[in-house]
HTML snippet that shows the backbone in 3Dmol.js (N, CA, C, O; Angstrom):
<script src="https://3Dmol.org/build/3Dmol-min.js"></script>
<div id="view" style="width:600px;height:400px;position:relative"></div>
<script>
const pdb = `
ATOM      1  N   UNK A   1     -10.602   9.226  14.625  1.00  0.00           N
ATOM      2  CA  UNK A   1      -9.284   8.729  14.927  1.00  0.00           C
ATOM      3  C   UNK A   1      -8.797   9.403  16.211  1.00  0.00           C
ATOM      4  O   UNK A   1      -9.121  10.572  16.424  1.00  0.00           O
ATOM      5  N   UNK A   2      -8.138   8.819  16.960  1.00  0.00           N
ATOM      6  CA  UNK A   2      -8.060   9.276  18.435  1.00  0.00           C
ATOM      7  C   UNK A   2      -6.405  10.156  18.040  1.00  0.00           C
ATOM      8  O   UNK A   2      -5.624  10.009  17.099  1.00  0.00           O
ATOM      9  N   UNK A   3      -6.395  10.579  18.597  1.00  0.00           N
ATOM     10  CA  UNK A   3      -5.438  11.717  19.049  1.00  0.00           C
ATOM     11  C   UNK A   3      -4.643  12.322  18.170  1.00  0.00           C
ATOM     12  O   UNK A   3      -3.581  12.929  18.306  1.00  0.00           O
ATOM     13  N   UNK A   4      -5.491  12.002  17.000  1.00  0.00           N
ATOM     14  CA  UNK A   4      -4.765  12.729  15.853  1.00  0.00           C
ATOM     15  C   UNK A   4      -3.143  12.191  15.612  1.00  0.00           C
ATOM     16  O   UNK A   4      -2.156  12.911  15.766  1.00  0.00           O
ATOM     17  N   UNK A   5      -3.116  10.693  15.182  1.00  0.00           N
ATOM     18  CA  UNK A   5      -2.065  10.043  14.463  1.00  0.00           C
ATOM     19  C   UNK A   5      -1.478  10.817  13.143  1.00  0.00           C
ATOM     20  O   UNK A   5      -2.141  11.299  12.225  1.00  0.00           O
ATOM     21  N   UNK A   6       0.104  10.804  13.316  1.00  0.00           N
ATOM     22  CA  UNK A   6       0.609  11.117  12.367  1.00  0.00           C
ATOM     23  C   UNK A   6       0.608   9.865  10.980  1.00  0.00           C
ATOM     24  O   UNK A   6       0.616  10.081   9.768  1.00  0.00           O
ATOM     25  N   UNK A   7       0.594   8.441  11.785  1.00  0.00           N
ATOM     26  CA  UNK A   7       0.960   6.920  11.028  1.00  0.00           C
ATOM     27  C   UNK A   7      -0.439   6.144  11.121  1.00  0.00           C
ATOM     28  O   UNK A   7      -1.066   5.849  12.139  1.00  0.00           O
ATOM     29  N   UNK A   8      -0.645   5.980  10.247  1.00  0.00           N
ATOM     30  CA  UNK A   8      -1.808   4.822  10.221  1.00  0.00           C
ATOM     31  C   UNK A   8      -1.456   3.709   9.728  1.00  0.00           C
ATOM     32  O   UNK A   8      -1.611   3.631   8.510  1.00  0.00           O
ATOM     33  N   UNK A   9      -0.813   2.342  10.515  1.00  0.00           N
ATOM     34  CA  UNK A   9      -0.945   1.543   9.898  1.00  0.00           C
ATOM     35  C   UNK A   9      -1.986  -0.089   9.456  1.00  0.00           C
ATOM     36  O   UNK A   9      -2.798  -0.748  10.105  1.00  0.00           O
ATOM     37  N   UNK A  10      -1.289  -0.246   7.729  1.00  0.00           N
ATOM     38  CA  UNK A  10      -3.079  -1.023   7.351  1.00  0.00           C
ATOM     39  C   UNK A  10      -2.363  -2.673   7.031  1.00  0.00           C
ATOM     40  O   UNK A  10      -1.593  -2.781   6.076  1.00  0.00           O
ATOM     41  N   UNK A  11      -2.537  -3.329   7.496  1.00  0.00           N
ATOM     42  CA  UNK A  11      -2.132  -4.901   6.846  1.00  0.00           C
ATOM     43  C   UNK A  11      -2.872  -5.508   6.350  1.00  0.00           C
ATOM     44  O   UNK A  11      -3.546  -6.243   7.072  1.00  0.00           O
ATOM     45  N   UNK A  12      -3.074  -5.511   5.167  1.00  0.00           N
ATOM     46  CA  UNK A  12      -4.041  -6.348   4.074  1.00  0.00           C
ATOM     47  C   UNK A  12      -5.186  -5.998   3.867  1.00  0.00           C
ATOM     48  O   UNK A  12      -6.031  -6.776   3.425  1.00  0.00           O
ATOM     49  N   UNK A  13      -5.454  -4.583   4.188  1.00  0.00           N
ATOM     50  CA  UNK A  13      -7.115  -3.799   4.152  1.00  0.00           C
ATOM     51  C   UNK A  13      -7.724  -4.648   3.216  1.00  0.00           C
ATOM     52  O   UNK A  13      -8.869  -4.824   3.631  1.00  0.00           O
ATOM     53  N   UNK A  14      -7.543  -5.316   2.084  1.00  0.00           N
ATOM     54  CA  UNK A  14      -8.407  -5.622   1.141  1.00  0.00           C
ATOM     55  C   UNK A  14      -8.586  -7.114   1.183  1.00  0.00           C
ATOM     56  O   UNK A  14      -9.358  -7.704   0.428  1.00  0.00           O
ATOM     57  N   UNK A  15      -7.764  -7.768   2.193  1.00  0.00           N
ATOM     58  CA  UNK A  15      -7.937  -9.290   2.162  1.00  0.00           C
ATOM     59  C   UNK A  15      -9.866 -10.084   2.500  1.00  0.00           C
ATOM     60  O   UNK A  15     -10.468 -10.168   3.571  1.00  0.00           O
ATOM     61  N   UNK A  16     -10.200 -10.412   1.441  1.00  0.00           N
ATOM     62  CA  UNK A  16     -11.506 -10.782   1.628  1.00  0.00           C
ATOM     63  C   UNK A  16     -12.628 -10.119   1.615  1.00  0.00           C
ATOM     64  O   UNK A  16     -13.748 -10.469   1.987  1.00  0.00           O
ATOM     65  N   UNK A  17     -12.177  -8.924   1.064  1.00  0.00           N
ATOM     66  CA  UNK A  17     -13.301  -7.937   0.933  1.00  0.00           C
ATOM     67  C   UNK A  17     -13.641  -8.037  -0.650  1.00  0.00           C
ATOM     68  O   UNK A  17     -12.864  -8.511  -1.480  1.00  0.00           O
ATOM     69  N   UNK A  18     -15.122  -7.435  -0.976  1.00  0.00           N
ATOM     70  CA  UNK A  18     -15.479  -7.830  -1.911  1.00  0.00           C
ATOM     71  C   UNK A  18     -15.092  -6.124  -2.784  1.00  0.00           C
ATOM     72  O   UNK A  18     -14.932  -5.063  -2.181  1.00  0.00           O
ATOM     73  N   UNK A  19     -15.024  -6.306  -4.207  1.00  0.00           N
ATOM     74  CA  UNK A  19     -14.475  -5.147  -4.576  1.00  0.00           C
ATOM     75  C   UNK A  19     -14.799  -3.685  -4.668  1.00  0.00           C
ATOM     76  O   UNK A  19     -13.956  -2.812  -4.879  1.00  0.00           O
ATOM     77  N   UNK A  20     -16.518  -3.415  -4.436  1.00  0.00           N
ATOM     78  CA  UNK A  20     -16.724  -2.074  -3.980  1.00  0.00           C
ATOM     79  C   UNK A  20     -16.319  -1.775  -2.762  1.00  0.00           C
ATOM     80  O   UNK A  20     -15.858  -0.659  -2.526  1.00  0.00           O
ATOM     81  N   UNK A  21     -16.416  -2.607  -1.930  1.00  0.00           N
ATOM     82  CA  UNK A  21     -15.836  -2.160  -0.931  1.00  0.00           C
ATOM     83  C   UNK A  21     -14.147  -1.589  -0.818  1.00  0.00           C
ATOM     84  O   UNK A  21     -13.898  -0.497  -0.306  1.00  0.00           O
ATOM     85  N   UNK A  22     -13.070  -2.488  -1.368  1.00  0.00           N
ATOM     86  CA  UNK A  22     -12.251  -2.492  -1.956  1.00  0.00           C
ATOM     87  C   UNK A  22     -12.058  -0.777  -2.637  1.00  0.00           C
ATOM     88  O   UNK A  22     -11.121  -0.082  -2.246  1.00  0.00           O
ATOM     89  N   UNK A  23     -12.662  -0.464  -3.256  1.00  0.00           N
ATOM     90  CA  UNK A  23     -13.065   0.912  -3.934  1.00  0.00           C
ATOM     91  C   UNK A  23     -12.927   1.802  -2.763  1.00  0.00           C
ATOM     92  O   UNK A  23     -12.011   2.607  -2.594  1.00  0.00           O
ATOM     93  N   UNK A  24     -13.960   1.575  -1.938  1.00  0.00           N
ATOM     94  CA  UNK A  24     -14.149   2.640  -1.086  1.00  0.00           C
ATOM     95  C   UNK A  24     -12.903   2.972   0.293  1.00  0.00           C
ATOM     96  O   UNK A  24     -12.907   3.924   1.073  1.00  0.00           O
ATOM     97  N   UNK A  25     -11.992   1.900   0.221  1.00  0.00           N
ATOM     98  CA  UNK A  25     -11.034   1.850   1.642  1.00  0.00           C
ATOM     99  C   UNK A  25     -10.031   2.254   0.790  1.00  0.00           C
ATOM    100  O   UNK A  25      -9.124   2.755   1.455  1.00  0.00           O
ATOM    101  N   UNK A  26      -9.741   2.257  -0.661  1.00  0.00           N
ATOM    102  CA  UNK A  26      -8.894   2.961  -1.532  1.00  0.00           C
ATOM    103  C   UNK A  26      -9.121   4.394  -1.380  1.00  0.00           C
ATOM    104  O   UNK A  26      -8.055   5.007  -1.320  1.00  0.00           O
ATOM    105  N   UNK A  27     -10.340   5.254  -1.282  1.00  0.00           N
ATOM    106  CA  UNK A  27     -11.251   6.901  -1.378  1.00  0.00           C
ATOM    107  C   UNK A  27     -10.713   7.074  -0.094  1.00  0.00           C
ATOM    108  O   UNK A  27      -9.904   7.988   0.064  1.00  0.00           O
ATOM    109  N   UNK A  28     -11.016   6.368   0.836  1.00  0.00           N
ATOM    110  CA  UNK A  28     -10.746   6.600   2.170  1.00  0.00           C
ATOM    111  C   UNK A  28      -8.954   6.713   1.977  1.00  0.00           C
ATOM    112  O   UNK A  28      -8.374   7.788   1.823  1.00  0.00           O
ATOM    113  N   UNK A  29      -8.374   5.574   2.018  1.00  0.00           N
ATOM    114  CA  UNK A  29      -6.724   5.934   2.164  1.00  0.00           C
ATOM    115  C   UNK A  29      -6.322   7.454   1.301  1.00  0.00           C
ATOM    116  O   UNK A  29      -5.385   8.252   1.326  1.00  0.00           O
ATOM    117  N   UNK A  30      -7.254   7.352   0.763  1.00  0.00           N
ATOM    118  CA  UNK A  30      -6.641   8.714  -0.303  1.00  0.00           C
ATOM    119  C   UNK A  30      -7.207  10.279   0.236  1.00  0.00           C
ATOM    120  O   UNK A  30      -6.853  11.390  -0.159  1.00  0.00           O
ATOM    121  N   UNK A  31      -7.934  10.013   0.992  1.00  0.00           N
ATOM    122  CA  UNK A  31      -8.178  11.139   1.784  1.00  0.00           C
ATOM    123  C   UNK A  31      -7.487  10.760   3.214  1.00  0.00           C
ATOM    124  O   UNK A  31      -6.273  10.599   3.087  1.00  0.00           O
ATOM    125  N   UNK A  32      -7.599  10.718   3.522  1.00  0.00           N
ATOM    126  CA  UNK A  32      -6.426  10.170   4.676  1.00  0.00           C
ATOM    127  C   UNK A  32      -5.328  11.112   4.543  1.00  0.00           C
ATOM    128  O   UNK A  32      -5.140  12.124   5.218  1.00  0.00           O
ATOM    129  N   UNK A  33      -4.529  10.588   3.457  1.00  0.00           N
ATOM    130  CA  UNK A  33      -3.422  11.065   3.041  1.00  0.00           C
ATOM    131  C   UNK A  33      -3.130  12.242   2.347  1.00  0.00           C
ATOM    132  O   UNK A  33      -2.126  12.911   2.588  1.00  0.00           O
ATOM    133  N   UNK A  34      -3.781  12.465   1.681  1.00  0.00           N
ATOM    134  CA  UNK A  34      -4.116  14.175   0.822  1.00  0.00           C
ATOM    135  C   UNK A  34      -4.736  15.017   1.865  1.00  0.00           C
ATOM    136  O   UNK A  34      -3.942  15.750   2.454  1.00  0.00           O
ATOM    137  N   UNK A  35      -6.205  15.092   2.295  1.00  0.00           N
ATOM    138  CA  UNK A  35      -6.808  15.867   3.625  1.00  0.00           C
ATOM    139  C   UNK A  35      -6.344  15.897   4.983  1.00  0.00           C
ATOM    140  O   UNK A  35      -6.577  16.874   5.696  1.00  0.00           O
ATOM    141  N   UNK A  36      -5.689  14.873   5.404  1.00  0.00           N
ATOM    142  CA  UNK A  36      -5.450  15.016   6.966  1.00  0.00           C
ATOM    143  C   UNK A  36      -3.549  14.837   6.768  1.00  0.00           C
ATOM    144  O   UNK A  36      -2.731  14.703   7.678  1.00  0.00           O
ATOM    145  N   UNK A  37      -3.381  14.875   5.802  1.00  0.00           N
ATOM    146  CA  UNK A  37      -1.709  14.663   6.146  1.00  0.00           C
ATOM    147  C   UNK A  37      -1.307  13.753   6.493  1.00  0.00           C
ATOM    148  O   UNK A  37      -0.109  13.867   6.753  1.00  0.00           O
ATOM    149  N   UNK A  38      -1.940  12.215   6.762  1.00  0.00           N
ATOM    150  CA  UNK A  38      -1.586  11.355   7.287  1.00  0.00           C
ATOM    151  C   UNK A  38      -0.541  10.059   6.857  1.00  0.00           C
ATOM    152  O   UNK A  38      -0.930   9.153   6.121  1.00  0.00           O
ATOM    153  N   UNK A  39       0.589  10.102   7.325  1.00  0.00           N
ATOM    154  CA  UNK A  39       0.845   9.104   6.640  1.00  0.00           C
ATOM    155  C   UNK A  39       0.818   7.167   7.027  1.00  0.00           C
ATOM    156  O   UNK A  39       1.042   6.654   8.124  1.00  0.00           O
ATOM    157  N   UNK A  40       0.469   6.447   5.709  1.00  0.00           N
ATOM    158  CA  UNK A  40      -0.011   5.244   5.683  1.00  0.00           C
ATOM    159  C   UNK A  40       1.160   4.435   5.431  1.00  0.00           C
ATOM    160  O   UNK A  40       2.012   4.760   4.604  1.00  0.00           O
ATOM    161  N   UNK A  41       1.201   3.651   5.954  1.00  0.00           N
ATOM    162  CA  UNK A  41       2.235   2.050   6.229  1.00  0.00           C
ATOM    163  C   UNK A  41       1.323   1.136   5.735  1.00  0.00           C
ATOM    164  O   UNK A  41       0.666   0.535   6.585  1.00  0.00           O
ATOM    165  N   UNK A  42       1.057   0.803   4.206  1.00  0.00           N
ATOM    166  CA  UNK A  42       0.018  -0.142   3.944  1.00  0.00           C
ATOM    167  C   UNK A  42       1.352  -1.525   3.351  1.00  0.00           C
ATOM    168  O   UNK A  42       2.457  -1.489   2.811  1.00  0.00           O
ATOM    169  N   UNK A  43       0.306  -2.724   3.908  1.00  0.00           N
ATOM    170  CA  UNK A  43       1.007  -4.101   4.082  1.00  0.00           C
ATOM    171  C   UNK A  43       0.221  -4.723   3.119  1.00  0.00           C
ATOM    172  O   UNK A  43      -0.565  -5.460   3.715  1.00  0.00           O
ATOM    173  N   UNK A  44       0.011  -4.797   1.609  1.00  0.00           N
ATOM    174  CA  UNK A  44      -0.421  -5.676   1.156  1.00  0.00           C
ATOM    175  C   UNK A  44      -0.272  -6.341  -0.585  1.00  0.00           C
ATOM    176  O   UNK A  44       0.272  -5.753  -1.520  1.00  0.00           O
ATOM    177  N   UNK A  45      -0.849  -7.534  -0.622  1.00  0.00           N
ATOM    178  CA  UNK A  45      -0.928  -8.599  -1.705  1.00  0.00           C
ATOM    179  C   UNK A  45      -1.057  -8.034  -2.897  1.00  0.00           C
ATOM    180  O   UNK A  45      -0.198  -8.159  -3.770  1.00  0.00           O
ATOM    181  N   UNK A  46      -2.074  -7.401  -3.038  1.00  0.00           N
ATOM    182  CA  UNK A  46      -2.667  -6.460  -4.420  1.00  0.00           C
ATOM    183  C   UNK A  46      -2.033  -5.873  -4.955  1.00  0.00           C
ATOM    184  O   UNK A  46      -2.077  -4.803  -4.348  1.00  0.00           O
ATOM    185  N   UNK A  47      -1.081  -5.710  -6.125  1.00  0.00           N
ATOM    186  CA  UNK A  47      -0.375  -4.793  -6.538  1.00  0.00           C
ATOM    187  C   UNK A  47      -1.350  -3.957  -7.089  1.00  0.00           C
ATOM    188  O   UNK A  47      -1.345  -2.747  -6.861  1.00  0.00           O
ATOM    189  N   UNK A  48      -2.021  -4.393  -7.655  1.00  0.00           N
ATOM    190  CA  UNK A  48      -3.175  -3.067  -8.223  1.00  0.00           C
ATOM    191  C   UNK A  48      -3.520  -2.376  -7.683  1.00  0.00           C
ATOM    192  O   UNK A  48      -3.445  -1.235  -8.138  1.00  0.00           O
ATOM    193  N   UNK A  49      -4.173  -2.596  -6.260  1.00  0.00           N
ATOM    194  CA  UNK A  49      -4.747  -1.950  -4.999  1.00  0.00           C
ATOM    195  C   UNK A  49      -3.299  -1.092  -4.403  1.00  0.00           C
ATOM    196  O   UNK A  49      -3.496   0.089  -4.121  1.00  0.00           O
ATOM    197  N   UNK A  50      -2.140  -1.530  -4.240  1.00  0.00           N
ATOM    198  CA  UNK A  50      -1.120  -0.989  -3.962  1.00  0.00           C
ATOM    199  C   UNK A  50      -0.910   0.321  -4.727  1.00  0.00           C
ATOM    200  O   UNK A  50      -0.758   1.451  -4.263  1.00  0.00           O
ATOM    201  N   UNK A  51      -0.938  -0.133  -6.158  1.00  0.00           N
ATOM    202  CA  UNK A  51      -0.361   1.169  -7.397  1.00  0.00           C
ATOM    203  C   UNK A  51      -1.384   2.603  -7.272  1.00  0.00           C
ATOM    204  O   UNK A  51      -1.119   3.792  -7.452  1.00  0.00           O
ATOM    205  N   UNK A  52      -2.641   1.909  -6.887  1.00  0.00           N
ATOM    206  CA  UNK A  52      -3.707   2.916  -7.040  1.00  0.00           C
ATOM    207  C   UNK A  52      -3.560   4.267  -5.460  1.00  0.00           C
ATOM    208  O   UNK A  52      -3.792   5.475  -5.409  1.00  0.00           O
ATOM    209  N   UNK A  53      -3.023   3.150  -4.297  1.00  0.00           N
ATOM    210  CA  UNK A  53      -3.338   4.176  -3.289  1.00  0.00           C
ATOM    211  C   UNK A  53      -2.093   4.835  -3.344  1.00  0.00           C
ATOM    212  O   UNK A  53      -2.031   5.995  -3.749  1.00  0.00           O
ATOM    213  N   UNK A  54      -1.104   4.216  -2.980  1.00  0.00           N
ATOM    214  CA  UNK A  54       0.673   4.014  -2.907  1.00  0.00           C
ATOM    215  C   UNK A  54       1.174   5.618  -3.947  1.00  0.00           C
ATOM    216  O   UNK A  54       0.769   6.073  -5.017  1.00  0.00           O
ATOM    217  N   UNK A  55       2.318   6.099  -2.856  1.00  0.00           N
ATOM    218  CA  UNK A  55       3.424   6.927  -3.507  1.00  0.00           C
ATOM    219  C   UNK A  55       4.704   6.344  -3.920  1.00  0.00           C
ATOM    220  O   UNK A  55       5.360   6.564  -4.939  1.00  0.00           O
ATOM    221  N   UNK A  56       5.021   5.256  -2.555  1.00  0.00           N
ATOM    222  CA  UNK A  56       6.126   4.929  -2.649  1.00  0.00           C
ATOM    223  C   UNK A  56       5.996   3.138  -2.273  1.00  0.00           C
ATOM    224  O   UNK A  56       4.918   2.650  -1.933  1.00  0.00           O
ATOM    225  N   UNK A  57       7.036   2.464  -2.380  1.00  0.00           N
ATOM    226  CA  UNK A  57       7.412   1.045  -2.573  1.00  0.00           C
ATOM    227  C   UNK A  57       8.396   0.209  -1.630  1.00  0.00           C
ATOM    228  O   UNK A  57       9.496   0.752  -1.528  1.00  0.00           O
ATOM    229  N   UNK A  58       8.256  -1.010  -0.900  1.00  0.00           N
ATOM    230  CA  UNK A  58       9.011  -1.464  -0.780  1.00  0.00           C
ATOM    231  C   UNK A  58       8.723  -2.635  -0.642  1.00  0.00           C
ATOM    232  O   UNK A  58       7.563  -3.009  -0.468  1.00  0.00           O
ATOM    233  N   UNK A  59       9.936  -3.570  -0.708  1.00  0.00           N
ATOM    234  CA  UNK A  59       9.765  -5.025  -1.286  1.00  0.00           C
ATOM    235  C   UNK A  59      11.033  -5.358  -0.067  1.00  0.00           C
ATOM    236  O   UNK A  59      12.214  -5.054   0.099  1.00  0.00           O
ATOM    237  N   UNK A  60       9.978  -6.171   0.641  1.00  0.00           N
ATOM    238  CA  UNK A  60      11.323  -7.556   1.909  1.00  0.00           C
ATOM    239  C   UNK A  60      11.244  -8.451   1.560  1.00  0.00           C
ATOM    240  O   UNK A  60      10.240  -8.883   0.995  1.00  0.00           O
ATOM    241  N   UNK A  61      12.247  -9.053   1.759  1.00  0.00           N
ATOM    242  CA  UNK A  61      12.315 -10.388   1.713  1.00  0.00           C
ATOM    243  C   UNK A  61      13.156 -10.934   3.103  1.00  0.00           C
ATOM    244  O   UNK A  61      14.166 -10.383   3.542  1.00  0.00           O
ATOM    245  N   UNK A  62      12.630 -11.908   3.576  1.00  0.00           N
ATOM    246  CA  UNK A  62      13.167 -12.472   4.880  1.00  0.00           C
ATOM    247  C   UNK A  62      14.172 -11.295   5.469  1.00  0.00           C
ATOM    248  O   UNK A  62      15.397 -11.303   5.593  1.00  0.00           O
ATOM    249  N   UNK A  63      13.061 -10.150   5.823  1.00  0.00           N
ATOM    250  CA  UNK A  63      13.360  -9.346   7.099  1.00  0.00           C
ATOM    251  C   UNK A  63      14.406  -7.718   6.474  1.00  0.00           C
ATOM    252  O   UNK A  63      14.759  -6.732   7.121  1.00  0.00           O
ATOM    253  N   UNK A  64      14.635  -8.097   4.898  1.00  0.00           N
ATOM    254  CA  UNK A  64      15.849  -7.095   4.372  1.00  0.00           C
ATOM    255  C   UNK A  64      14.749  -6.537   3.476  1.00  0.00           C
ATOM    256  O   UNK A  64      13.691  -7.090   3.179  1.00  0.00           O
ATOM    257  N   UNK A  65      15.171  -5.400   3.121  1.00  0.00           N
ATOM    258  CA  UNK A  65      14.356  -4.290   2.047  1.00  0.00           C
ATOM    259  C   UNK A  65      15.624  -5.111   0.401  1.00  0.00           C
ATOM    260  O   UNK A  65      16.838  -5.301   0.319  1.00  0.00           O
ATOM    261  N   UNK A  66      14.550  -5.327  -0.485  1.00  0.00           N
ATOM    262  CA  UNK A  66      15.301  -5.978  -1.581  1.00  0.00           C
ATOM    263  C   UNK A  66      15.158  -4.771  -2.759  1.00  0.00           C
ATOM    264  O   UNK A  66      15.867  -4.553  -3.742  1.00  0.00           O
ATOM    265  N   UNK A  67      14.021  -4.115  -2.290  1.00  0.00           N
ATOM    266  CA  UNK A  67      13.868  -2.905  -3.477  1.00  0.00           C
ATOM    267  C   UNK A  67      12.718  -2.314  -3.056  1.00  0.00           C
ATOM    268  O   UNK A  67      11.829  -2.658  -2.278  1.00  0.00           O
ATOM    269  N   UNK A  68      13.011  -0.900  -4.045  1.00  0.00           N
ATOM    270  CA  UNK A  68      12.156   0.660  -2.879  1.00  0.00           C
ATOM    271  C   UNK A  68      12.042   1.758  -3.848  1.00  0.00           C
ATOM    272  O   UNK A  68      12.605   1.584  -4.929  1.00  0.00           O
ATOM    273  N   UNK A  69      11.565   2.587  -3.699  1.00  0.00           N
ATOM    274  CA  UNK A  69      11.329   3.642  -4.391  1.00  0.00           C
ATOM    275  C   UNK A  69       9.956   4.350  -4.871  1.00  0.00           C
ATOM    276  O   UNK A  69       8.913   4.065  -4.281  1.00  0.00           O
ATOM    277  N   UNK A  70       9.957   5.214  -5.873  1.00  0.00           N
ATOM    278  CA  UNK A  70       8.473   5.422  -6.611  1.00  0.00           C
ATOM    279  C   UNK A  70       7.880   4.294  -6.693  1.00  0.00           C
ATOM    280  O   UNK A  70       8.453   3.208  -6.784  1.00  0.00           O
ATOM    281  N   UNK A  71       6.290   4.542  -6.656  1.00  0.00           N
ATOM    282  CA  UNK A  71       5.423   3.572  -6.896  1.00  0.00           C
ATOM    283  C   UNK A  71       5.620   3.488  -8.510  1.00  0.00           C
ATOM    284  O   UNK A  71       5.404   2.399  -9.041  1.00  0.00           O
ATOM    285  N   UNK A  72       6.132   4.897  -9.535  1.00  0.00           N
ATOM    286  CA  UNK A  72       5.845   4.490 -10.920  1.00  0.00           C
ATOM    287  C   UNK A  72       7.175   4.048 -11.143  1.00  0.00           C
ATOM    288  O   UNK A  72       7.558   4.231 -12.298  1.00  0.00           O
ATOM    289  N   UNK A  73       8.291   3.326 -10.089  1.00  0.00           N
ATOM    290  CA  UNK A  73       9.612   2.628 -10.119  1.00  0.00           C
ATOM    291  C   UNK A  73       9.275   0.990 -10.117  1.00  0.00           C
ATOM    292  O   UNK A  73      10.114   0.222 -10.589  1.00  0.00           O
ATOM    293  N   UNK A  74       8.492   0.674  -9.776  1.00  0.00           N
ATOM    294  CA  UNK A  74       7.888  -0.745  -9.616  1.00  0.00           C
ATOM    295  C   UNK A  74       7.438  -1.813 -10.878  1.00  0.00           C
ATOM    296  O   UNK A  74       6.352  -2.162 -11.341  1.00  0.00           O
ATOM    297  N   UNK A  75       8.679  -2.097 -11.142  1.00  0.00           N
ATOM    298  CA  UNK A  75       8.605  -2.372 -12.542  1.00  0.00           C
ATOM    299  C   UNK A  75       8.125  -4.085 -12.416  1.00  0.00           C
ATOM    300  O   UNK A  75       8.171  -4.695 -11.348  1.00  0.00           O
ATOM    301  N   UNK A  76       7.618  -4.763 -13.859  1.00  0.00           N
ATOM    302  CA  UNK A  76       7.299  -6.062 -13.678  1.00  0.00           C
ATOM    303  C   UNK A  76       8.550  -6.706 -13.398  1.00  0.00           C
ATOM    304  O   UNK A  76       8.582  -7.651 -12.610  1.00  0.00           O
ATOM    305  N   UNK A  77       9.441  -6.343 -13.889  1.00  0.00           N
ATOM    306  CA  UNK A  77      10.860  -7.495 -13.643  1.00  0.00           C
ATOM    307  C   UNK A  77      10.737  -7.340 -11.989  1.00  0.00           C
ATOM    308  O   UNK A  77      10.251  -8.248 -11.316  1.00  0.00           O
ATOM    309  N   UNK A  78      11.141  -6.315 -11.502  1.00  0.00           N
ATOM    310  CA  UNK A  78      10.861  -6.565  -9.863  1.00  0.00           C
ATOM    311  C   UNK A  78       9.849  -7.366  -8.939  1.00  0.00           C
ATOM    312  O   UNK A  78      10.041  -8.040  -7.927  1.00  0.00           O
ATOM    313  N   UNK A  79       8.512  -6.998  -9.771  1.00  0.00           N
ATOM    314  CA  UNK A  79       7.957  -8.264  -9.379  1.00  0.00           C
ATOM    315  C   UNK A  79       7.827  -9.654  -9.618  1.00  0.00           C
ATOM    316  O   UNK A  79       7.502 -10.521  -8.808  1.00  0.00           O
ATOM    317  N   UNK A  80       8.099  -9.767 -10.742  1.00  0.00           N
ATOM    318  CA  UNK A  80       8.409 -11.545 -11.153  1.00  0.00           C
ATOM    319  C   UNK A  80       9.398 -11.469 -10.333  1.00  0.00           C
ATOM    320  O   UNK A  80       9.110 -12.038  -9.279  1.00  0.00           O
ATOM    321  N   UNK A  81      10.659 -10.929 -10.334  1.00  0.00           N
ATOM    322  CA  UNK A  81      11.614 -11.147  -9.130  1.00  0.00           C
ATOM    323  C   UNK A  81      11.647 -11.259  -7.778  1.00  0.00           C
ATOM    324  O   UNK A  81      12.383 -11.866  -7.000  1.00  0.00           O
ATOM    325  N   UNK A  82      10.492 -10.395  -7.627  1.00  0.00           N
ATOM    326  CA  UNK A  82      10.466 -10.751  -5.563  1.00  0.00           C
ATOM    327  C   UNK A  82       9.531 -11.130  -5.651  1.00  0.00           C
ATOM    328  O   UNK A  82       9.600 -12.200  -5.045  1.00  0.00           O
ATOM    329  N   UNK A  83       8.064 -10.964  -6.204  1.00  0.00           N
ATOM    330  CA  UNK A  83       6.327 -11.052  -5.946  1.00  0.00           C
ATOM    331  C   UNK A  83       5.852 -12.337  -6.166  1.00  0.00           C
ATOM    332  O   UNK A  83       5.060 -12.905  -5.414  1.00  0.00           O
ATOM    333  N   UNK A  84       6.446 -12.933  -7.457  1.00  0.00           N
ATOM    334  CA  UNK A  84       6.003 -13.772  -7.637  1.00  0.00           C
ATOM    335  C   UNK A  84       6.058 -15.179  -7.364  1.00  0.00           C
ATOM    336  O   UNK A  84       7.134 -15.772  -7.441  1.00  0.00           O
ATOM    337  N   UNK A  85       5.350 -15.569  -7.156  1.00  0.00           N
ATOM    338  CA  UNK A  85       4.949 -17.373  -6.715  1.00  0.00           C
ATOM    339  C   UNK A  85       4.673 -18.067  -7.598  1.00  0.00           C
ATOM    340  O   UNK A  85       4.400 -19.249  -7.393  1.00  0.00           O
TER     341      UNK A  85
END
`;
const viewer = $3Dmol.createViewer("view");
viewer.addModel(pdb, "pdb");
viewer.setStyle({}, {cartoon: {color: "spectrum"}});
viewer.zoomTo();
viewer.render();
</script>
């Protein structure tokens, strides 16, 4: 990583990847973040993949933060409420 970033940011690391791989960019974010101090701006679909790497939460909707907090704050009503389609 060049010059030693404080922010890494990831938009959809897992879109189309098959799931070991999936596994392994999860090991990676998690050392990232525990070993180098780094912190991650991850952008994505997966709530599972989210819960597993994720400390913290936030939910936009057309451009406004609708809800935020702990990742173990991320309750299903919030997501049937903003997530779901």
């Amino acid at each position: 990583m060049a010059t030693q970033p404080r922010l890494l940011i990831l938009d959809e690391p897992t879109e189309g990847i098959q799931p070991n791989v999936v596994r392994e960019i999860g090991d990676v974010i998690g050392r990232l973040t525990r070993d180098l101090r780094l912190a991650v701006l991850l952008v994505e679909q997966k709530i599972g993949f989210a819960r597993q790497v994720a400390q913290r939460f936030c939910i936009m909707e057309k451009g406004r933060t609708v809800a935020n907090g702990a990742m173990n704050a991320l309750s299903g009503a919030l997501i049937d409420q903003h997530l779901r389609v």
